[in-house]
C-alpha positions in Angstrom: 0.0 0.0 0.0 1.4 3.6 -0.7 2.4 5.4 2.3 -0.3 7.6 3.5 -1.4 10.0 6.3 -3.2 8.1 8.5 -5.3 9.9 11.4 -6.0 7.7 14.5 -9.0 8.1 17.1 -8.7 6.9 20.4 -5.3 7.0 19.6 -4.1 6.6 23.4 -6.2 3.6 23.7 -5.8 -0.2 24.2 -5.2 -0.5 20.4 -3.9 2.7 19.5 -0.2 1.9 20.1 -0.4 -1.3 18.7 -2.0 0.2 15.6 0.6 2.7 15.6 3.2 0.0 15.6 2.3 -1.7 13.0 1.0 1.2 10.7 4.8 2.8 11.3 6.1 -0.1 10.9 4.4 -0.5 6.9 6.4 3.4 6.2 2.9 5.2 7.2 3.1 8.9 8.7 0.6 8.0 12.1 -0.9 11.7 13.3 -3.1 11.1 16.6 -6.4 12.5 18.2 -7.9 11.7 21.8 -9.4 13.7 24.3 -5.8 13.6 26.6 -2.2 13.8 25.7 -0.8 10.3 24.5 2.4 9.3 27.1 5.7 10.6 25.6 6.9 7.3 24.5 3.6 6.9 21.9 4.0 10.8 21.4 7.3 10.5 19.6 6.2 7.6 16.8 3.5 10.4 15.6 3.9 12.9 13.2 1.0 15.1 15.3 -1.3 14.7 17.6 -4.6 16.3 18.4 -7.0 16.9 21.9 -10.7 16.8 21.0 -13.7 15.4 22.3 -15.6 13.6 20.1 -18.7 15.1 21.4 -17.1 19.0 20.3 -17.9 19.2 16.7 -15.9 22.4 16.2 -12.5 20.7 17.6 -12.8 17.4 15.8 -13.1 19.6 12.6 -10.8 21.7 13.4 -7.9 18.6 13.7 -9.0 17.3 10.9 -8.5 20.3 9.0 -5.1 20.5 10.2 -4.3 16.6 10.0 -5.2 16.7 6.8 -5.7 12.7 6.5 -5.8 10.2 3.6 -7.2 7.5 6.0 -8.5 8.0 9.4 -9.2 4.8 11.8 -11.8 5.6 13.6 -11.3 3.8 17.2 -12.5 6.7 19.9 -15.3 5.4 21.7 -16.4 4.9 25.2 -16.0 1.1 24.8 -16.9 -0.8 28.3 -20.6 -2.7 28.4 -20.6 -2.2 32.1 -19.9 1.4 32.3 -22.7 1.9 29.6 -25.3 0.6 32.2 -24.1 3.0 34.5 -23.4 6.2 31.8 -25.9 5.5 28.8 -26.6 8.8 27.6 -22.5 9.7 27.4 -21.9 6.3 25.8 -24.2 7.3 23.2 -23.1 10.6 22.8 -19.6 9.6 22.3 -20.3 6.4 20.6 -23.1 7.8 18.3 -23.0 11.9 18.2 -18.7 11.2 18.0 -18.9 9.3 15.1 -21.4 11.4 13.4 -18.9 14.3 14.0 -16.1 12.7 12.9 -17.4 11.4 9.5 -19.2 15.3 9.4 -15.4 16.5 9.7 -13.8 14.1 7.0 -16.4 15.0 4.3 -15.7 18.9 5.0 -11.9 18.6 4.8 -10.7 15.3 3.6 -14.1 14.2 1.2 -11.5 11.7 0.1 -10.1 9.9 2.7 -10.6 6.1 3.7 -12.3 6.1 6.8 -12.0 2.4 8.8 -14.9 2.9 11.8 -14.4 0.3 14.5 -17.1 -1.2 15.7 -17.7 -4.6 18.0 -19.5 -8.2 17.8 -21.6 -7.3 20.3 -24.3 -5.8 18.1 -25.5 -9.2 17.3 -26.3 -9.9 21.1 -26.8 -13.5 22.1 -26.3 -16.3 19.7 -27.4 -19.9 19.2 -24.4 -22.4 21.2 -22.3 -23.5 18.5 -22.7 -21.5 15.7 -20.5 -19.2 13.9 -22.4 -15.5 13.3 -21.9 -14.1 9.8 -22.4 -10.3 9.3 -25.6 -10.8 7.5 -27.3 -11.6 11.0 -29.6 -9.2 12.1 -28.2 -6.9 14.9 -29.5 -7.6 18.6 -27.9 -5.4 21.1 -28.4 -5.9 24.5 -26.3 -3.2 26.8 -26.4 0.8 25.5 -22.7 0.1 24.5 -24.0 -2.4 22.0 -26.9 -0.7 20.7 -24.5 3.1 20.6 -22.3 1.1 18.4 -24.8 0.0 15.7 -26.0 3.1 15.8 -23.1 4.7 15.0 -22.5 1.8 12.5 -26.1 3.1 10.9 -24.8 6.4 11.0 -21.5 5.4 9.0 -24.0 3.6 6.2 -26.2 6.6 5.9 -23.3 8.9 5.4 -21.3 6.4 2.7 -25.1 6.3 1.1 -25.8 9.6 0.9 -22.5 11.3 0.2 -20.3 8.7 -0.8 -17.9 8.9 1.7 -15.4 6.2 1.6 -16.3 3.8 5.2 -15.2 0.6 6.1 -17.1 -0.9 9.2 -15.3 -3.6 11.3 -17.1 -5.5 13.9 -14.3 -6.4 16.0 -15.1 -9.4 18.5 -13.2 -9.8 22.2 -9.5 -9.0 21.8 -6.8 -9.0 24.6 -3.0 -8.4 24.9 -0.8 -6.0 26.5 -2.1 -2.2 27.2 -5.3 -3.7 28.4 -7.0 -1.3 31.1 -8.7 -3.5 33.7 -12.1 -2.7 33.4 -11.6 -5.3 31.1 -12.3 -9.2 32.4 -8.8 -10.7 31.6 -6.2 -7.5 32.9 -8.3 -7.4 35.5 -8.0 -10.9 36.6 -4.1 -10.8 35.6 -4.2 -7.5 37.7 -5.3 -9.4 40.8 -3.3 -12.6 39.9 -0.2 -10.6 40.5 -1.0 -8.9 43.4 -1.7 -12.0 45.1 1.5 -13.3 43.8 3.0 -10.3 45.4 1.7 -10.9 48.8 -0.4 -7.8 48.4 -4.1 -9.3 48.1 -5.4 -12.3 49.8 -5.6 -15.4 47.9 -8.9 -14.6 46.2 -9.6 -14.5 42.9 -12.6 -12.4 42.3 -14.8 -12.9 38.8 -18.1 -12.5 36.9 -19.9 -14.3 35.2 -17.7 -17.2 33.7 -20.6 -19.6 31.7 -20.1 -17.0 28.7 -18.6 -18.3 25.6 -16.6 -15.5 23.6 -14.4 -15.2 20.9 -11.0 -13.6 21.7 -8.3 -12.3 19.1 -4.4 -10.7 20.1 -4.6 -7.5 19.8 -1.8 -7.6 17.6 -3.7 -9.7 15.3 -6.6 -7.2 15.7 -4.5 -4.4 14.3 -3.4 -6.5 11.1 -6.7 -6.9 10.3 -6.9 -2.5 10.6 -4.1 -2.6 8.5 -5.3 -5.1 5.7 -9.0 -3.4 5.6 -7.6 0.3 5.4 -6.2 -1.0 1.4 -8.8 -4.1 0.9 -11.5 -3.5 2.3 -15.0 -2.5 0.2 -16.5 1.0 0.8 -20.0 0.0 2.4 -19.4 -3.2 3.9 -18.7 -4.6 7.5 -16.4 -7.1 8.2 -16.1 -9.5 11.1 -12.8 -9.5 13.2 -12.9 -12.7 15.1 -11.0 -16.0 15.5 -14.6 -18.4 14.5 -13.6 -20.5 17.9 -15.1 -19.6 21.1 -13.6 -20.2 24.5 -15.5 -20.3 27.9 -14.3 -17.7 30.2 -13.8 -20.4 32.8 -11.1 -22.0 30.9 -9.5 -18.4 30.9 -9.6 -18.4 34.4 -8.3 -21.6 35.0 -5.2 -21.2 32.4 -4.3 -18.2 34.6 -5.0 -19.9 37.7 -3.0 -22.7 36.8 -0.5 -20.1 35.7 -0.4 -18.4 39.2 3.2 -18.5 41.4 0.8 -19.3 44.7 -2.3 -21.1 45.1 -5.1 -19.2 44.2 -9.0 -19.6 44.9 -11.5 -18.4 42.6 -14.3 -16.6 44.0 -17.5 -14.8 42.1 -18.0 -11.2 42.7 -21.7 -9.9 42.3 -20.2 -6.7 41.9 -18.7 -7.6 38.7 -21.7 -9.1 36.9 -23.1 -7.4 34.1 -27.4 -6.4 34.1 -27.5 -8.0 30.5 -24.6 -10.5 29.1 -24.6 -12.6 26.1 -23.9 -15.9 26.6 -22.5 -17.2 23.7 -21.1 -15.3 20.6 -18.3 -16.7 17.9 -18.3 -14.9 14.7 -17.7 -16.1 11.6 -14.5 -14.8 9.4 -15.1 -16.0 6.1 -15.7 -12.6 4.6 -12.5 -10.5 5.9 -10.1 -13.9 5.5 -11.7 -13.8 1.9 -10.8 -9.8 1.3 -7.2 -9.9 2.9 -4.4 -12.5 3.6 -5.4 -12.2 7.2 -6.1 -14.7 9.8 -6.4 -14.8 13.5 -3.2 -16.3 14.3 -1.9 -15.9 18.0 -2.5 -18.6 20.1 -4.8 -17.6 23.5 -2.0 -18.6 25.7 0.8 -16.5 24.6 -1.5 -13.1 24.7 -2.6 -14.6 28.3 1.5 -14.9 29.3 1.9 -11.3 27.9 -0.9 -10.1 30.0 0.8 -11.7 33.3 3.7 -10.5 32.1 3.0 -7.0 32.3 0.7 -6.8 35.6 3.5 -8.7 37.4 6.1 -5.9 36.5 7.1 -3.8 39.7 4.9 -0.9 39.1 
C-alpha cells in the first residue's frame, strides 16, 4: 500500500499503540487525536497529535483540518458494556454523536479519505451455542454500549449512502493483549493474579460471570486486520474481526489460575456481573479472510502470558 497519512481516534487507547506500531512499521506517517495527551513514549512515533472530544464538533473539525488525512481509523469510543449501564446517555453521545462528528469533519476537509470505523460483535447480542455469526445476521444489542455502536455503524452507512464517503465498518469481536485497562475481564483478573503473587491481596480470585462463551483475538492480530482493511476493504461493507472459535471464560480463568506462582481460589463477585450478558457469541471470518491474507493467528495462551507478564512488572 502507498504510504499515506493516516489519522487515528482513540489514539491513546488499548489499540492505538499497537495500531501505531504496526501502521509505522508498513512506512505510514501515524498523526493522533484523543481527548488527553498520549504518554511521551507513543507521542514520539507520531507525526502530530490532536486533543478533542468527540462530542465537540468544532475541535474534531478543526484537527481534521489541520491533520489533513488520507485515511483516518476511527477507534475513539467509550468502549466498556458495564460502564454503559451505568453512563448510557454519554456512551451514546460519544459512541453515536462522536462518530457522526467525525465522518461530518472528514467530508468537510478530507471528502477523500478512507475512513475504517471500529465497531464490535456485540451488536448481534446472544447467539445460538455453537454456531458461527456471519455479518448478514440481524443486529440484537443488548447493553447501550452495544446498541451506541450499531448506531453509530447506521450512522456510518447513511453517510457512505448519501454522500459517498469512503467507510469501512469492522465488527471487532473480544481482543486481549498488553495495554489492556482493567475494566476489562482478563487485565483485571491478571491485575489481581499478581497482586496476590506479590503478597499484596489475599488469595482470592474475584470474577463474573464465567458460563459466557466469547471469541478472543491478540490485539496484535486485531490491528493487522486494521491494516489489511484500510487497502482491501469494500466501501459500504462490514467485516467481522474474530477468530470463529469460542472459549469459555472459565477456561481463561483456570489457564491463569493454573499459571499463578501461589495457590489461588477463585471466588464470584456480584459486583462484577453485568445487568444483560450474552452468553454465547463466535463470529464467523469468512468474509474478511476472503478480502485480505489475514487470519487470527496468536495462540490464547501466549496473549494470556503477555498479560501476566506485564501486571507482574514492579509498578
Amino acid at each position: 500500500m502507498t504510504a499515506r497519512r493516516i489519522l487515528v481516534t482513540g489514539i491513546a487507547g488499548f489499540v492505538g499503540p499497537h495500531l501505531t506500531t504496526r501502521l509505522v512499521r508498513d512506512g505510514h506517517t501515524v498523526l493522533g487525536l484523543g481527548a488527553e495527551p498520549s504518554p511521551p513514549s507513543l507521542r514520539e512515533r507520531l507525526a502530530g497529535e490532536w486533543i478533542a472530544d468527540l462530542r465537540d464538533a468544532h475541535a474534531v473539525a478543526e484537527a481534521i483540518a489541520a491533520a489533513r488525512p488520507d485515511a483516518v481509523v476511527h477507534l475513539a469510543a467509550q468502549s466498556s458494556a458495564a460502564r454503559s449501564f451505568e453512563a448510557p446517555a454519554e456512551t451514546f453521545a460519544i459512541n453515536v454523536g462522536g462518530t457522526w462528528n467525525v465522518l461530518e469533519a472528514v467530508r468537510a476537509h478530507a471528502p477523500h479519505a478512507r475512513v475504517l470505523a471500529v465497531g464490535t460483535g456485540e451488536v448481534y447480542g446472544p447467539q445460538p451455542p455453537g454456531t458461527r455469526t456471519p455479518e448478514s445476521t440481524p443486529v440484537r444489542p443488548v447493553s447501550p454500549y452495544a446498541l451506541s455502536k450499531a448506531a453509530g455503524e447506521a450512522v456510518c452507512h447513511v453517510v457512505h449512502e448519501a454522500h459517498g464517503l469512503d467507510v469501512v465498518c469492522a465488527r471487532a469481536f473480544g481482543h486481549i493483549g498488553p495495554g489492556q485497562t482493567p475494566r476489562f475481564f482478563l487485565p483485571a483478573f491478571a491485575q489481581q493474579i499478581a497482586a496476590i503473587e506479590a503478597g499484596r491481596s489475599e488469595s482470592v480470585l474475584k470474577v463474573g460471570n464465567l458460563d459466557v462463551v466469547r471469541d478472543l483475538c491478540d490485539v496484535r492480530d486485531v490491528v493487522d486486520a486494521y491494516a489489511l482493511l484500510l487497502e482491501r476493504g469494500v466501501a459500504g461493507t462490514d467485516y467481522n474481526v474474530c477468530r470463529g472459535e469460542g472459549v469459555k471464560l472459565s477456561d481463561v480463568v483456570a489457564r491463569l489460575v493454573a499459571r499463578a506462582r501461589v495457590p489461588v481460589r477463585v471466588e464470584p463477585d456480584p459486583a462484577r456481573m453485568r445487568p444483560a450478558d450474552i452468553a454465547y457469541l463466535v463470529g464467523d471470518p469468512a468474509v474478511i479472510e476472503a478480502a485480505c491474507p489475514w487470519k487470527a493467528a496468536t495462540p490464547l495462551d501466549r496473549s494470556l502470558d503477555d498479560v501476566l507478564t506485564e501486571w507482574r512488572r514492579p509498578a
